[in-house]
C-alpha positions in Angstrom: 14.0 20.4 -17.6 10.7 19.3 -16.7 10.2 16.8 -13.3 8.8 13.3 -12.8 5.8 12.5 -10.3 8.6 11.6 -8.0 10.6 14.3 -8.5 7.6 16.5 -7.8 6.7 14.9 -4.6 10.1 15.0 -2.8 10.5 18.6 -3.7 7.0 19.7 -2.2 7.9 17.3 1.1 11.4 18.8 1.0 10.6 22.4 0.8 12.4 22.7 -2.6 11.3 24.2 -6.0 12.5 20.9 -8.0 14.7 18.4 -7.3 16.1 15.5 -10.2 16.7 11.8 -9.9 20.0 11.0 -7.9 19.8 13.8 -5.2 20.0 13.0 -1.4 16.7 15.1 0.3 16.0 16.1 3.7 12.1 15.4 4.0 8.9 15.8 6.4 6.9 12.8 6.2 3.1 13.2 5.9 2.2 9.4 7.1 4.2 7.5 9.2 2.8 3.6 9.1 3.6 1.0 11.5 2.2 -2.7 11.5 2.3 -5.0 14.8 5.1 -7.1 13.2 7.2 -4.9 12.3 6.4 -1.3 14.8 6.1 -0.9 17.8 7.3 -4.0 19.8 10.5 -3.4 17.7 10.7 0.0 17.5 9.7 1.2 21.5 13.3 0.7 23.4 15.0 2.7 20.4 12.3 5.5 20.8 12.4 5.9 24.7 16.3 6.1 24.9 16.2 9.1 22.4 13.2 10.6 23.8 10.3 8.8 23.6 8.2 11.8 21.9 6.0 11.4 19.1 6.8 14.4 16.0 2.7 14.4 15.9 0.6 11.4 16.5 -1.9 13.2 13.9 0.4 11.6 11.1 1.5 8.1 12.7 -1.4 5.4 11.8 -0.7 1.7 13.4 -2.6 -1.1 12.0 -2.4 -4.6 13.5 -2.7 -7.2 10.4 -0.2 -9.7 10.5 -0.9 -11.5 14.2 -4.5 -10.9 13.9 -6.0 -13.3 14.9 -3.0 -14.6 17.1 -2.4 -17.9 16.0 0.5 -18.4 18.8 1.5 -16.7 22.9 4.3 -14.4 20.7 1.7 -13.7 18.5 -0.6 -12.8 21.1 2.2 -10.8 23.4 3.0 -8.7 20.0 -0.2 -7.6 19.3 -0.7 -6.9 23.0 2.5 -5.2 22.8 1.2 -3.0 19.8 -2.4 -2.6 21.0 -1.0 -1.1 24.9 1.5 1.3 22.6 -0.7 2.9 20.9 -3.4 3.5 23.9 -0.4 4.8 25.9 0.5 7.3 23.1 -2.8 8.1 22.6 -3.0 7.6 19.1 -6.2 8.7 17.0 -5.2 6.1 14.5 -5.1 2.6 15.4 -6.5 -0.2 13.2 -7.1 -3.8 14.5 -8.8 -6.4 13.1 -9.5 -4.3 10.2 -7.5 -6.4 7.1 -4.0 -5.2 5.8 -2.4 -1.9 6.6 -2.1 -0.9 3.3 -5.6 -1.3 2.4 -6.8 0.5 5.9 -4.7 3.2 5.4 -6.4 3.9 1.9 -10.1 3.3 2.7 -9.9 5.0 6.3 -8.2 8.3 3.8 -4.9 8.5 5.0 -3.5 8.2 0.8 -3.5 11.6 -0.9 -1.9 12.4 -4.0 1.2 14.7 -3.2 1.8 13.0 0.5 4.8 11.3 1.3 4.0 8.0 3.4 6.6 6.0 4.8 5.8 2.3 6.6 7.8 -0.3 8.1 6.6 -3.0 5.5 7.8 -2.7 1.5 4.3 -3.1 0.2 3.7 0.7 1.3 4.4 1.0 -2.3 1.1 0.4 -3.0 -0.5 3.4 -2.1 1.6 5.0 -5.2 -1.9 3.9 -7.0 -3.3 7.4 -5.8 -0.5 9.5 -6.6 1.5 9.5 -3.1 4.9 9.1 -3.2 4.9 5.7 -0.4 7.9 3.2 0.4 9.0 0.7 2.7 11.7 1.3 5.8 13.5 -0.2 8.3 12.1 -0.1 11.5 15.4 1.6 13.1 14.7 4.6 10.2 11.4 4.7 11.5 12.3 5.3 15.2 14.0 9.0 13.8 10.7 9.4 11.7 8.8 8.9 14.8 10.9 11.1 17.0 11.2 14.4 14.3 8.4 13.9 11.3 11.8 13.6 8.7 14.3 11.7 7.2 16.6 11.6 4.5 15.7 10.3 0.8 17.6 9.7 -2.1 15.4 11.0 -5.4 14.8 7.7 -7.5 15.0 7.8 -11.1 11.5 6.8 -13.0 11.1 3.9 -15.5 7.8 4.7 -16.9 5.7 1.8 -18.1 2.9 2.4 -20.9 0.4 -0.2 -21.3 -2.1 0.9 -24.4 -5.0 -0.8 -26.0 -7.8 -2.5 -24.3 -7.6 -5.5 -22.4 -9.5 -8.6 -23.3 -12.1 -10.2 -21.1 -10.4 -12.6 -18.5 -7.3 -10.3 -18.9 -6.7 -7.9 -15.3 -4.4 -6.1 -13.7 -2.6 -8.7 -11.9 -1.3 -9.9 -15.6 -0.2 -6.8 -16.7 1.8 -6.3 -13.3 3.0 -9.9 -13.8 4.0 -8.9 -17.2 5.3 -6.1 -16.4 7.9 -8.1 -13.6 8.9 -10.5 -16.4 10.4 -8.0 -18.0 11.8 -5.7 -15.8 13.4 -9.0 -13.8 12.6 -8.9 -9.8 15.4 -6.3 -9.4 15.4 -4.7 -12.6 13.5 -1.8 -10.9 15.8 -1.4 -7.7 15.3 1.8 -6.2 13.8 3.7 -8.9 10.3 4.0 -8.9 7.8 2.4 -11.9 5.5 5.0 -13.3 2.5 3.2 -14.7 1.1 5.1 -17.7 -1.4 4.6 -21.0 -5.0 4.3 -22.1 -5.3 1.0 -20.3 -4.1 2.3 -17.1 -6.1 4.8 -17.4 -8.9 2.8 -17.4 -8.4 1.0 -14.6 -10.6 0.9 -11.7 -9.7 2.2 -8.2 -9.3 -1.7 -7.0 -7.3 -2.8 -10.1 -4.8 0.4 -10.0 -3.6 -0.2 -5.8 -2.6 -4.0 -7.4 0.2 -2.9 -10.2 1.3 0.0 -7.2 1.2 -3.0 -5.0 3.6 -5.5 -6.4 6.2 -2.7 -8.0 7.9 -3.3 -5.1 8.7 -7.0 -6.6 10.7 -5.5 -8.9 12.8 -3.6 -7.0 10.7 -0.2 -7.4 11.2 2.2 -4.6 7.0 3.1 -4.7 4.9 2.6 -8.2 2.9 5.6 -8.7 -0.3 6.2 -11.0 -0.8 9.6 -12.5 -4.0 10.5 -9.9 -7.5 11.2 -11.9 -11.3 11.7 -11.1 -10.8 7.9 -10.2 -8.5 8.6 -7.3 -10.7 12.3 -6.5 -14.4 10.1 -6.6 -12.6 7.0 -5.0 -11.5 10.1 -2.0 -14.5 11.4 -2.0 -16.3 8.1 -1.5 -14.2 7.6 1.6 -15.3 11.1 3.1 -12.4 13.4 1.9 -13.9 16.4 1.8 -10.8 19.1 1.4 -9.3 19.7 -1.4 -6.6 17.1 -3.5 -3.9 18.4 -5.1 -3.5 16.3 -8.8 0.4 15.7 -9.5 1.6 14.6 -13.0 5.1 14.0 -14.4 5.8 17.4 -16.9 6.1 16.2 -20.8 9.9 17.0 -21.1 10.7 15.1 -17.8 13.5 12.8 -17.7 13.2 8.8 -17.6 15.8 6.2 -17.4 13.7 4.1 -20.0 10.5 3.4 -21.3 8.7 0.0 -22.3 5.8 0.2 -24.2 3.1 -2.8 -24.1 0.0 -3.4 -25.9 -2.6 -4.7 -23.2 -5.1 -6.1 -26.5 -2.4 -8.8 -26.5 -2.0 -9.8 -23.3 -3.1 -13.3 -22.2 -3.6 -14.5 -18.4 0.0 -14.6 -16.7 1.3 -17.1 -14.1 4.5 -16.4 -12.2 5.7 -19.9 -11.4 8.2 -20.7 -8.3 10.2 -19.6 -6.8 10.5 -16.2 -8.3 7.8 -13.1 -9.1 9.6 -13.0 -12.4 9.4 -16.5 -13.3 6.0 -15.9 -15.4 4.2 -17.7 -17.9 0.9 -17.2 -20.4 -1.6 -19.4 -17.8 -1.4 -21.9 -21.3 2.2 -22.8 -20.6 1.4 -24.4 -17.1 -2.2 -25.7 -17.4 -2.7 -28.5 -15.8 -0.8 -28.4 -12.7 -2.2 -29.9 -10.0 -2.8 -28.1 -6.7 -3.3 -28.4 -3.1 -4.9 -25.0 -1.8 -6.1 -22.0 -3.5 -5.7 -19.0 -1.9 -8.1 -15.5 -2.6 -7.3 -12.2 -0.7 -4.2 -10.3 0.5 -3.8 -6.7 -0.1 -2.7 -7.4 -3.3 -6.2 -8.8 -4.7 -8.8 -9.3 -1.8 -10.8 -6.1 -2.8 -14.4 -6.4 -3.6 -13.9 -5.9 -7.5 -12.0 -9.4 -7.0 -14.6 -11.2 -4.8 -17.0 -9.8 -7.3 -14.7 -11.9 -10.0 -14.3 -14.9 -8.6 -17.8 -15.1 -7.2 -18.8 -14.8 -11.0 -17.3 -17.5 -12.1 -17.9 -19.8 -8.9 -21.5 -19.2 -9.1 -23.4 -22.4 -9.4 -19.9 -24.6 -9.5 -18.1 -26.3 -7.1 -14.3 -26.5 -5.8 -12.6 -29.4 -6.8 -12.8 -32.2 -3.8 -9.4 -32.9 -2.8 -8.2 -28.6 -3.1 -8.7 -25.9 -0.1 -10.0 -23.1 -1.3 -9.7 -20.0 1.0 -10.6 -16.4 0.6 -9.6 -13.4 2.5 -11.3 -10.2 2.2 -8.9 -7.4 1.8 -10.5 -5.4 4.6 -13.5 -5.9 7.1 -15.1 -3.3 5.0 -14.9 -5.2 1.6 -16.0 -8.3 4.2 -18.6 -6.6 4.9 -19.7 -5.2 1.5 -19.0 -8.8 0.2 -21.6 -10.3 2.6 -24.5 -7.6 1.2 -23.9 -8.3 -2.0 -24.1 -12.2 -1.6 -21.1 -12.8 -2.7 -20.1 -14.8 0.7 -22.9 -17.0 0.2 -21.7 -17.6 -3.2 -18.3 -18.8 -2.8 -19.0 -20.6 0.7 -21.9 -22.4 -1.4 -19.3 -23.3 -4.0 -16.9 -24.9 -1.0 -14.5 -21.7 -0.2 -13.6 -21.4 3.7 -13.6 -17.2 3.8 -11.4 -16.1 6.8 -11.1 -12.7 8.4 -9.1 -10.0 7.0 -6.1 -10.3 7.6 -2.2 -10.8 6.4 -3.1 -14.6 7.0 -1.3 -17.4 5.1 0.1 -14.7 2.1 3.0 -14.3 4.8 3.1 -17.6 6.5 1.7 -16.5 9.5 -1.7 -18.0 10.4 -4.7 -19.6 9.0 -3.9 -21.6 5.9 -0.2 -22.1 5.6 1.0 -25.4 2.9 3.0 -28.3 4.0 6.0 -29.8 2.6 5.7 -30.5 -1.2 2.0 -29.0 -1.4 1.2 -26.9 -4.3 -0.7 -23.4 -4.0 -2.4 -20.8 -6.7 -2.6 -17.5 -5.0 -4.0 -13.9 -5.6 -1.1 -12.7 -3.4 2.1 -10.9 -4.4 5.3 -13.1 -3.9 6.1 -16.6 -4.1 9.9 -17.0 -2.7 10.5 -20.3 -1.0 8.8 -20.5 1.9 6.2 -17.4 1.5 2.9 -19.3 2.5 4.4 -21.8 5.0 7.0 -24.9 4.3 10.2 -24.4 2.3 9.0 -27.7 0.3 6.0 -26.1 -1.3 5.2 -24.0 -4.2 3.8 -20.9 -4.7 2.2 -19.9 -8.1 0.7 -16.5 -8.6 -2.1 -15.3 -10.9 -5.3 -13.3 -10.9 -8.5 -13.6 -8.9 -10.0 -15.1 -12.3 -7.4 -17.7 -12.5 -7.4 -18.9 -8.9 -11.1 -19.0 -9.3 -10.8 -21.5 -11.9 -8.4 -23.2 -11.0 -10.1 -23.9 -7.3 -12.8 -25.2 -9.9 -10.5 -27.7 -11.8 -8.4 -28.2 -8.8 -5.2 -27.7 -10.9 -4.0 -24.5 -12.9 -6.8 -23.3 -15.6 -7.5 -20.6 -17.7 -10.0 -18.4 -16.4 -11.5 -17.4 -20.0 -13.6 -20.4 -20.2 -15.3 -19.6 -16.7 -16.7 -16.0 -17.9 -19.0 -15.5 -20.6 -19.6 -12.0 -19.7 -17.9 -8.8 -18.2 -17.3 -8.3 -14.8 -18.1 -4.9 -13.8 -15.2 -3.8 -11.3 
C-alpha cells in the first residue's frame, strides 16, 4: 500500500520506512518556530525549570510579528521580552520587524520539502505550499521541542482536493481556498491534512500556492501540503538555497479518506461572510454591501503578486471617500520590492495608508482595528467575531482583487469589472 505526502514526511522525521494514517510517531523536528506572542515570554519559566538548554538553536527561528510595532507597555515589555531571549540564547535566527513569521521563515529559506516544521501559531500550516509537512502547537509542546528536537505526532489521514481546468480572469487562489472551506465546513478537515492537487494547482504561482496552504488550517486541516515542483525548486533557488531539495509526492495507490473534485473554469469570485470562514458566497450574492475599512496584507495575501493585483486595478482610481483603505505588505522584502516597482506610489496615489509589515489589524492587535458595528473587506484569513478589533463588527473575506474594488466602490464589488487584462503573478 502506497503512502501519502504526509505519510511520507513523518516516516523520514521518525526514522521509519512508512508509516499510515492513524499511527502515534515519535519525531525530530527540523524547524522549531516561535513568534513574540505566543514564544518565548510564555514559554521561558517552563524551559529553565526543566533545563533551560536549547536541542540546537541551528533549527529554532523566532520572528517578532504580532507586537511589532508595539502599540501598548505589554506590547512593548513582550517584544523586549522576546528580543533579550533570543540575544541571550544566542540565536542565529531572529526576525524583527520583518512582516509575518510565516512569510520570513519561507523567504529567509527555512521551508524545504520533506522538513517537518512545528510553530506556536496554527497558520504554520502554510508552509505545506512547498511540500513540508508544518502545523501549529501549543506553547507548553513547544517547551519539550525546545529542550530535545522531538515530539510525538499522530499520522493524519489526507483528504485530497483536485481543482482542474483553468481559472478565469478575476478568479485566484483565495476563491478556490474559500471554495474549498465551503465545502469541507470550518472543521470538516479536523486533524487530517488537505492535499491540494490538479492542473490548476499546478499552475499556480509560488505566491498563490502559500495562500490555499495558508488558510487549510480554517478547516480544521492539521498542515495543507502542495505536491513540491520546479515552482517550489526556482522559488528556493531564488532565495539562495543552494543544496540539494528532496521532491516528495503521494505514491498513486496511496490511501485517502475522500476526494472532491472541482472544476476551477467555473468558479466565480468567493466572499466568506461573518462570522464564519465557511459562510461563503459568489461575490454576486453580497454586492453592495457597504463598508467601513478595507484591509490588503496579512500573510495570507500581502505578497507582491497581490500588491501587483490590486495596484492594477487602483491605478488611476480613487478609494471611495468615506472607506479606509490599508495595505500591509507581507514582508519588508515584498515592502521593499513593492516600492521599486511603483506600486506604493500607486495605491497611496489612489488613497491607501500602506503600514509596515506586520500581523497588524488581521489579529486585532495594532494599526487599523474596526469599531463597534463597522464593516471590513479583508485579504486576511478568518473573520470570527472579534478578529480585527470590536465584537460588534464584521469581517468579510475575499481576494486582493475583490478588496481592491471594493475600496473603489466603497462597498462589496466584483473585481471583474476592474481588470481588462491579466495580471502577471
Amino acid at each position: 500500500m502506497g503512502m501519502t505526502m504526509s505519510e511520507k514526511i513523518l516516516a523520514k522525521a521518525s526514522g521509519k520506512s512508512s508509516v499510515k494514517a492513524g499511527e502515534i510517531v515519535w519525531v525530530n523536528v527540523d524547524i522549531a518556530l516561535m513568534h513574540d506572542l505566543l514564544g518565548p515570554w510564555l514559554v521561558d519559566g517552563g524551559f529553565r525549570r526543566l533545563g533551560g538548554k536549547l536541542f540546537d538553536k541551528d533549527k529554532v527561528v523566532v520572528v517578532s510579528d504580532h507586537c511589532t510595532p508595539p502599540a501598548t507597555v505589554q506590547q512593548a515589555d513582550i517584544l523586549k521580552f522576546t528580543r533579550d531571549w533570543a540575544r541571550n540564547h544566542d540565536l542565529p535566527y531572529y526576525y524583527e520587524f520583518e512582516g509575518p513569521c510565516h512569510q520570513v521563515i519561507v523567504e529567509h529559506g527555512h521551508v524545504r520539502p520533506g522538513r517537518l516544521i512545528l510553530g506556536t501559531d496554527s497558520h504554520t500550516c502554510m508552509a505545506g505550499a512547498l511540500g513540508a509537512f508544518a502545523t501549529g502547537i501549543g506553547s507548553t509542546e513547544m517547551i519539550g521541542v525546545l529542550l530535545t528536537g522531538e515530539t510525538w505526532l499522530k499520522v493524519p489521514e489526507t483528504i485530497k482536493v483536485v481543482w482542474d481546468g483553468k481559472l478565469k480572469e478575476g478568479v485566484y487562489a483565495k476563491d478556490i481556498v474559500l471554495k474549498t472551506i465551503k465545502e469541507l465546513g470550518h472543521a470538516g478537515a479536523t486533524y487530517q491534512t488537505i492535499e491540494f492537487s490538479g492542473s490548476a494547482i499546478k499552475e499556480l504561482s509560488m505566491d498563490e500556492r502559500l495562500v490555499l496552504s495558508n488558510m487549510a488550517v480554517e478547516a480544521g486541516a492539521k498542515t495543507g501540503l502542495i505536491e513540491p515542483d520546479e515552482t517550489v525548486v526556482e522559488y528556493l533557488r531564488s532565495k539562495g538555497v543552494q543544496d540539494e531539495i528532496e521532491l516528495f509526492a503521494s505514491d498513486e495507490d496511496a490511501v485517502y479518506s475522500h476526494v472532491l473534485h472541482f472544476d476551477a473554469s467555473e468558479l466565480e469570485p468567493q466572499v466568506a461572510c461573518p462570522h464564519e470562514v465557511d459562510n461563503v458566497h459568489p461575490v454576486s450574492d453580497v454586492e453592495g454591501k457597504a463598508v467601513d475599512q478595507v484591509y490588503l496584507g496579512s500573510c495570507t495575501n500581502g505578497r507582491i503578486g497581490d500588491l501587483r493585483i490590486a495596484a492594477e486595478i487602483l491605478k488611476g482610481r480613487k478609494i471611495a471617500k468615506h472607506v479606509r483603505c490599508l495595505v500591509v505588505p507581507a514582508s519588508q522584502h515584498v515592502w521593499m520590492q513593492a516600492n521599486k516597482e511603483g506600486i506604493l506610489t500607486t495605491l497611496t496615489e489612489a488613497g491607501c495608508i500602506v503600514n509596515m509589515p506586520s500581523c497588524g489589524a488581521c489579529g486585532g492587535f495594532t494599526s487599523g482595528v474596526i469599531g463597534a458595528g463597522e464593516v471590513v473587506m479583508s485579504s486576511s484569513n478568518r473573520n470570527f467575531r472579534g478578529r480585527m478589533g470590536s465584537s460588534d463588527g464584521e469581517v468579510y473575506l475575499g481576494s486582493p482583487a475583490t478588496v481592491a474594488a471594493t475600496a473603489i466602490e466603497g462597498k462589496i464589488a466584483d473585481p471583474r469589472k476592474y481588470l481588462s487584462k491579466e495580471v502577471m503573478l
